[in-house]
C-alpha positions as CSV (number, residue, x, y, z in Angstrom):
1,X,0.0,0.0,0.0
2,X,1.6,3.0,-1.2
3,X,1.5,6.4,-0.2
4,X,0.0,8.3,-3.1
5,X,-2.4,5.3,-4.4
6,X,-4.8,5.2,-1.1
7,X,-8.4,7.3,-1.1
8,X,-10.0,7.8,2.6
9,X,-11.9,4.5,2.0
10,X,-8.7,2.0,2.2
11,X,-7.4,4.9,5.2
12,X,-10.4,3.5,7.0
13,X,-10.6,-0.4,6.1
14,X,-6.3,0.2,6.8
15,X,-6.6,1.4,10.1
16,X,-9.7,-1.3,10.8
17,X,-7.7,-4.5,9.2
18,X,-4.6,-2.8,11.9
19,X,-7.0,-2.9,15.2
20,X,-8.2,-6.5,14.3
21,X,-4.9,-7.9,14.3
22,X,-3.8,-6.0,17.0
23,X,-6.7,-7.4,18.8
24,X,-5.5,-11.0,17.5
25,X,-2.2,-10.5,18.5
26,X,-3.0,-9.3,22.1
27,X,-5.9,-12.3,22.0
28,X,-3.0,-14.6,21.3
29,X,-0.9,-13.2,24.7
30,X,-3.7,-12.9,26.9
31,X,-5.3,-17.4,25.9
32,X,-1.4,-18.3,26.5
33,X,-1.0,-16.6,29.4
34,X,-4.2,-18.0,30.9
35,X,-3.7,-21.3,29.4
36,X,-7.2,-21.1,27.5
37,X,-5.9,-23.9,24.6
38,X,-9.4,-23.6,23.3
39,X,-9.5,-19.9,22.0
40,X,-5.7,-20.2,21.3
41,X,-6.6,-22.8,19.1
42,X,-9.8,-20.7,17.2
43,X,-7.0,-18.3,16.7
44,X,-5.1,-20.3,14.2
45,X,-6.3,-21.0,11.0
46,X,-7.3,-24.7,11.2
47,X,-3.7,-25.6,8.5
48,X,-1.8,-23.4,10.1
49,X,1.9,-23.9,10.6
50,X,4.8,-22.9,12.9
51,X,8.3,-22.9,12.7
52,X,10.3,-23.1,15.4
53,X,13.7,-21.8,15.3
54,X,15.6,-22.9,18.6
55,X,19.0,-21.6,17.8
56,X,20.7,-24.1,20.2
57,X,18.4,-27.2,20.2
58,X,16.9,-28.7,16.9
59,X,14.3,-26.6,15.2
60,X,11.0,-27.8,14.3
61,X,7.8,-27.5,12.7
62,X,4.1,-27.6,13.5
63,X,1.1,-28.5,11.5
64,X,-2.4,-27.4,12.2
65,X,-3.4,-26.2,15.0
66,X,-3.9,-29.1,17.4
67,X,-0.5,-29.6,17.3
68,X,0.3,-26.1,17.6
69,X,-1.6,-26.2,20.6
70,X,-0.6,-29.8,21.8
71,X,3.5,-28.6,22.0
72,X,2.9,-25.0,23.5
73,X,0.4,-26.5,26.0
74,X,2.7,-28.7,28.1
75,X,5.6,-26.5,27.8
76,X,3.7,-24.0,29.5
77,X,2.4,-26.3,31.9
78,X,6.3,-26.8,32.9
79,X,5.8,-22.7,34.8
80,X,4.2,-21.9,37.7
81,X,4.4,-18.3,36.6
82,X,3.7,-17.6,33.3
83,X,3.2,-14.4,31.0
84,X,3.2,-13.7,27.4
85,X,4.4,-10.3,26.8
86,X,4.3,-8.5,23.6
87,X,7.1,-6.0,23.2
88,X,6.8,-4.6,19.7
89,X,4.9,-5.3,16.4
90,X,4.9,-3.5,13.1
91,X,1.9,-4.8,10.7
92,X,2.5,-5.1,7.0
93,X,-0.8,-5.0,5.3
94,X,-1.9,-6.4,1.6
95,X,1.8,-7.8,0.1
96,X,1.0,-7.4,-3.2
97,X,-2.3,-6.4,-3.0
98,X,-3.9,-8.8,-1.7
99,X,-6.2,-7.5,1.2
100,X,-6.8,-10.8,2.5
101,X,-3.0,-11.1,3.7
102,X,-0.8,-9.3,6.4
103,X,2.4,-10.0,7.8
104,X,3.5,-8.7,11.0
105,X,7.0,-9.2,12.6
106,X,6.4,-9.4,16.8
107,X,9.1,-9.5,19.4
108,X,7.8,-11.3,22.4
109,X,9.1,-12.0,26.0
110,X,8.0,-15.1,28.2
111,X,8.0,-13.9,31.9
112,X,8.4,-17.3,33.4
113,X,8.9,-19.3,37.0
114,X,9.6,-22.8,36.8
115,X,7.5,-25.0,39.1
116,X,9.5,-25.5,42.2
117,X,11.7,-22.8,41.4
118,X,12.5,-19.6,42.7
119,X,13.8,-17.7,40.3
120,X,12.6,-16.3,37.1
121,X,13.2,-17.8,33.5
122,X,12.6,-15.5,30.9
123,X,12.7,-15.7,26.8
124,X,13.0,-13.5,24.0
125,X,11.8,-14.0,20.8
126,X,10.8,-13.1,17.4
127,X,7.4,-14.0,15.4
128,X,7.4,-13.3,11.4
129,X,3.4,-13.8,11.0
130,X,1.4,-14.3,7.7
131,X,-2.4,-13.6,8.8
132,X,-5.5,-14.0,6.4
133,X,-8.7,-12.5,6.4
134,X,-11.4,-15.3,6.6
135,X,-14.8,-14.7,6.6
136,X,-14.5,-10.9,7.8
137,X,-12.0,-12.4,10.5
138,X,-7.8,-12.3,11.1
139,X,-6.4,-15.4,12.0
140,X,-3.3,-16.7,11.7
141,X,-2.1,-18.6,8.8
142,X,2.1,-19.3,9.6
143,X,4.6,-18.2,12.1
144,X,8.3,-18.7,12.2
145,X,9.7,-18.0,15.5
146,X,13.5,-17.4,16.6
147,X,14.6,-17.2,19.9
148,X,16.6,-13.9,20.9
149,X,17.8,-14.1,24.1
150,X,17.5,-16.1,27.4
151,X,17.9,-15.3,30.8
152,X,18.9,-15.9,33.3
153,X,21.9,-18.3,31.0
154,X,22.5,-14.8,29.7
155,X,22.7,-16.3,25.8
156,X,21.2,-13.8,23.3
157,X,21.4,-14.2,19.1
158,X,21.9,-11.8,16.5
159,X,18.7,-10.8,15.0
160,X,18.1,-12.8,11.3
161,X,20.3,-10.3,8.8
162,X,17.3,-10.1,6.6
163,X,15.5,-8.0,9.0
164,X,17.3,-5.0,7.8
165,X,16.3,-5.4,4.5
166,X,12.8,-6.0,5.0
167,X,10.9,-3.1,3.4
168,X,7.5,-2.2,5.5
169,X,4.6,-0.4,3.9
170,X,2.1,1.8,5.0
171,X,2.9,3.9,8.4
């Protein structure tokens, strides 16, 4: 979405499609935080996929969204204390024109106590997002995760190089 090929109209549906998947991104942190697998799970598309990118332990991927939900919900389980954070998110609307599709790049932080534990846990990470529009509604469609940092081991990665080169539209 360009700057000088927009009327009011798309201004409006813009800044509409942006609230909605705000809304599904904060819908997202607030189910995994209180462990409600069952509107986690609505949240997903019902083919959706996630990658996981460990950095130190073997990376793998997720199909649909019972399995998403059936590997996030017992690592959770593994915290006493457990919050989903977001700390940033910049929204890419319509790639190539399609108003169906948004991407979204979300750095996230896992607040965490381990059960029996005393001290906190804590992750970093990145989501790259693909969301579709379905039936008036966002949901997500693919994620690719990559940790950032951990603490308290004190381990943080460099960000994916491609970041800098990814070119936003819109705001």
């Amino acid at each position: 979405m360009g700057d000088g090929d927009v009327d009011d109209s798309d201004h409006l549906v813009a800044t509409f499609d942006r609230v909605a998947i705000d809304a599904l991104q904060r819908a997202y942190a607030d189910g995994v935080t209180c462990r409600a697998w069952g509107r986690v799970a609505r949240l997903f598309l019902p083919d959706a996929t996630v990658v996981l990118d460990l950095v130190t332990r073997p990376g793998r991927e997720l199909r649909g969204r019972d399995e998403i939900v059936g590997f996030i919900a017992p690592a959770v389980d593994d915290f006493e204390f457990f919050e989903f954070a977001i700390v940033n998110s910049h929204v890419d609307l319509w790639p190539d024109g399609d108003r169906s599709v948004a991407t979204s790049r979300l750095f996230m932080c896992e607040l965490r106590v381990r059960r029996g534990e005393r001290g906190r846990d804590d992750a970093f990470g990145l989501y790259r997002d693909t969301y579709r529009k379905v039936g008036g509604a966002w949901r997500i469609a693919s994620r690719r995760y990559r940790s950032v940092a951990r603490f308290p081991e004190g381990v943080s990665f460099p960000l994916p190089p491609e970041l800098g080169e990814e070119e936003g539209r819109g705001f």
